[in-house]
C-alpha positions as CSV (number, residue, x, y, z in Angstrom):
1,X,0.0,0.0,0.0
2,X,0.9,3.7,-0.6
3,X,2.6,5.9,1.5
4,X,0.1,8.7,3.2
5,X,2.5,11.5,1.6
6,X,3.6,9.6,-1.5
7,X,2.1,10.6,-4.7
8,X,3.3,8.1,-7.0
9,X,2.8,4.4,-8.0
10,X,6.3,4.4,-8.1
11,X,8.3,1.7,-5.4
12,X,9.4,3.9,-2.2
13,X,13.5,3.1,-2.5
14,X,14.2,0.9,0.6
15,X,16.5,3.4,2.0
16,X,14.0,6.1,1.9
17,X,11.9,4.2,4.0
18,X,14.3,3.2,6.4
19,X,15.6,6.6,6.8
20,X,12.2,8.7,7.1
21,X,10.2,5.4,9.4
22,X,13.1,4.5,11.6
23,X,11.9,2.0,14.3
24,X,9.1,4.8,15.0
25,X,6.5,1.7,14.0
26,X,7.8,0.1,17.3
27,X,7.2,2.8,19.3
28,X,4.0,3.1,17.4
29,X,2.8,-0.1,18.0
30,X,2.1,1.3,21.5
31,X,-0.5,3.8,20.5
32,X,-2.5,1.9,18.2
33,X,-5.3,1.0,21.1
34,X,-5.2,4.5,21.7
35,X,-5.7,5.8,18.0
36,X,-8.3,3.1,17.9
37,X,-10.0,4.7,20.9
38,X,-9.6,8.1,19.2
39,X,-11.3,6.8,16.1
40,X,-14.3,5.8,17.5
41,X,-15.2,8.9,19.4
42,X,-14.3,10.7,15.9
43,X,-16.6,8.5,14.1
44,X,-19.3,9.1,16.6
45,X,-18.3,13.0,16.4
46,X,-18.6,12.5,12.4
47,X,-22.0,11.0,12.9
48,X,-23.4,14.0,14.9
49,X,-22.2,16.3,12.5
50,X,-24.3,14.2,9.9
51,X,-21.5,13.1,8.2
52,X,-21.6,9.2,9.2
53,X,-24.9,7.7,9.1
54,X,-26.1,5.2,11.9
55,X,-25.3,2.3,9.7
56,X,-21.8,4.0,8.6
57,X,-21.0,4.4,12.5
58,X,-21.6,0.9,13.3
59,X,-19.5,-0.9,10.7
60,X,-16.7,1.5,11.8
61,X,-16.9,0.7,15.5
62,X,-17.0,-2.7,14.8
63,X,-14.6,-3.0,12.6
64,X,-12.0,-0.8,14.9
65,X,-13.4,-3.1,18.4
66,X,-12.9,-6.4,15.5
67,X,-9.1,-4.7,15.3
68,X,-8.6,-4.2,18.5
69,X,-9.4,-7.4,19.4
70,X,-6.7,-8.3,17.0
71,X,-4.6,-6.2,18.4
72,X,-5.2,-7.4,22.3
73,X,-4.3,-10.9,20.7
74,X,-0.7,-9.8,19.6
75,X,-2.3,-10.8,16.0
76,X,-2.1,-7.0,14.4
77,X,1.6,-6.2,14.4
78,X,3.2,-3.2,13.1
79,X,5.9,-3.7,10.6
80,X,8.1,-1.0,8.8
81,X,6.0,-0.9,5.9
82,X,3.2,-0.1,7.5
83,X,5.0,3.6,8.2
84,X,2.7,4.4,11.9
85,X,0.2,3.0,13.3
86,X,-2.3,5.8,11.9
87,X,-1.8,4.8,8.3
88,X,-2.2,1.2,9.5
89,X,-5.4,1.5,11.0
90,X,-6.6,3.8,8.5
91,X,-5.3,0.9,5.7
92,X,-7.1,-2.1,7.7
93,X,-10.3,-0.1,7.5
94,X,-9.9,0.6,4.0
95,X,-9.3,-3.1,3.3
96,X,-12.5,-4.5,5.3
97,X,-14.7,-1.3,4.2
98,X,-13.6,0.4,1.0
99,X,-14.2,3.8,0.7
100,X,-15.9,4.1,4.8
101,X,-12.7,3.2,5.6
102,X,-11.5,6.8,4.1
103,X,-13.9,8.4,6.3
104,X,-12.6,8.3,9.4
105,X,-9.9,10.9,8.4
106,X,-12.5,13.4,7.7
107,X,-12.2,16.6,9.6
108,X,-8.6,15.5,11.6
109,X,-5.3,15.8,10.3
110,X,-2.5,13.8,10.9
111,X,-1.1,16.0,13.5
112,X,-4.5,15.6,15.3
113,X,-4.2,11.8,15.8
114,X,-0.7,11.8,16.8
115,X,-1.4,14.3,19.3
116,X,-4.7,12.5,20.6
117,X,-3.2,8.6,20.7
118,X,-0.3,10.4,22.4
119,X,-2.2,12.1,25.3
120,X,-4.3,9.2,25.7
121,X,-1.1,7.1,26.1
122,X,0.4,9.5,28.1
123,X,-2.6,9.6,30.2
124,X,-2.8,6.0,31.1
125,X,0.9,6.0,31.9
126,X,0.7,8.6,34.4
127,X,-2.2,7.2,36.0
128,X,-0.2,4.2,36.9
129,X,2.5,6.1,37.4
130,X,0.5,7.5,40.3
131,X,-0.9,4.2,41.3
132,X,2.6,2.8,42.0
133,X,3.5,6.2,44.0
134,X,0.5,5.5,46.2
135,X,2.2,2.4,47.3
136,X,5.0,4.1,47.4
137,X,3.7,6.3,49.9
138,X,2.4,4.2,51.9
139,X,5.7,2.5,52.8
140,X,7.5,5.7,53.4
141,X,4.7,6.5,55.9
142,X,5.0,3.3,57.9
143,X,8.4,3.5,57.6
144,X,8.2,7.2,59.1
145,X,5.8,5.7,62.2
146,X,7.9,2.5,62.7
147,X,11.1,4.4,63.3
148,X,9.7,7.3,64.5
149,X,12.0,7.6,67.6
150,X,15.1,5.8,66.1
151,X,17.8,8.2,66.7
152,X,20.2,9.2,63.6
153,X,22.1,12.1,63.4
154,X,20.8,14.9,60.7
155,X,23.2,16.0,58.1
156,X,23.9,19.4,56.7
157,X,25.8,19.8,53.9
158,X,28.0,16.6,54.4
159,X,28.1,17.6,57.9
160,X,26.6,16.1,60.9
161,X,24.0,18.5,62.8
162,X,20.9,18.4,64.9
163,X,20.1,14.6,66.0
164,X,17.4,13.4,63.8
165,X,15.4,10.4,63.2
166,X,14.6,7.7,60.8
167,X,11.6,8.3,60.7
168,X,12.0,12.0,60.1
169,X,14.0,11.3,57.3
170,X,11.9,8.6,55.5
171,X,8.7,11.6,56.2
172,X,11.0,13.8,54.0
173,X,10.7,11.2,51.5
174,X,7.1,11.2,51.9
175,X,6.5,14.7,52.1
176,X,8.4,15.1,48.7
177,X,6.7,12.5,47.2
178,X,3.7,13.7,47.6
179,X,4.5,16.9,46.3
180,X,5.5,15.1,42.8
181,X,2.4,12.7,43.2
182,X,0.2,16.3,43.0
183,X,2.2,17.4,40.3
184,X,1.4,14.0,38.7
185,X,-2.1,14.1,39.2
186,X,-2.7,18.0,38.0
């Protein structure tokens, strides 16, 4: 299948391909069940803007859930041909639907679905991100109670100071933890 920017029937030269797709279809391979996502809320956006008709919608969204599916069964695999995800997606569709496969790219560029998948991605990450600091947390803070009163000395600068404890200095732990955990979560 054809590039998305090329504009001839003519064979992409190996090298060109290598040089502009990389290993970016590994890293893409990642997003797909977010692009996925992001197409199905666009088809249903494409539908209310009378676009799509009901019947329209629902071959779309099952055909994206029947690739997903696929995907979720390590049975839709990007390859280096396939240039990004996007342009795979967008090729499977074409291939069970025709021309409702083209569809789905009205109204968003390119730039659009990158930026989406991403933030969807990104989204998902942090949240369990944040779900592993929780736990995180919650050891410091027993820590911090446990040794509460076990002495060690405080340092300042590489130099010892005021008598401390281990507890105080696992609840600095905490305390800055939770200060990156709010950071995560805004």
């Amino acid at each position: 299948m054809a590039k998305l920017w090329q504009t001839s029937s003519t064979k992409l030269h190996p090298m060109v391909e290598k040089y502009t797709v990389g290993n970016d279809y590994l890293l893409d391979q990642r997003l797909i069940p977010f692009d996925i996502e992001a197409s199905v809320a666009h088809a249903k956006a494409l539908k209310k803007a009378g676009i799509l008709n009901q019947e329209e919608l629902q071959k779309l969204v099952k055909t994206l859930a029947e690739l997903l599916n696929l995907y979720n069964d390590g049975k839709f695999v990007l390859q280096q041909s396939d240039e990004d995800c996007h342009t795979a997606i967008e090729n499977f569709l074409v291939e069970k639907l025709g021309q409702l496969g083209k569809k789905i790219h009205t109204g968003r560029s390119r730039n659009d679905q990158v930026l989406v998948a991403t933030r969807l991605y990104t989204r998902k990450k942090i949240k369990q991100i944040s779900q592993e600091v929780i736990k995180l947390e919650k050891v410091f803070l027993q820590m911090a109670k446990k040794y509460e009163f076990v002495p060690m000395p405080g340092f300042t600068h590489t130099r010892r100071a005021m008598p401390s404890s281990i507890g105080h200095w696992a609840a600095s732990y905490l305390e800055e933890l939770i200060n990156n955990h709010m950071l995560l979560e805004s």
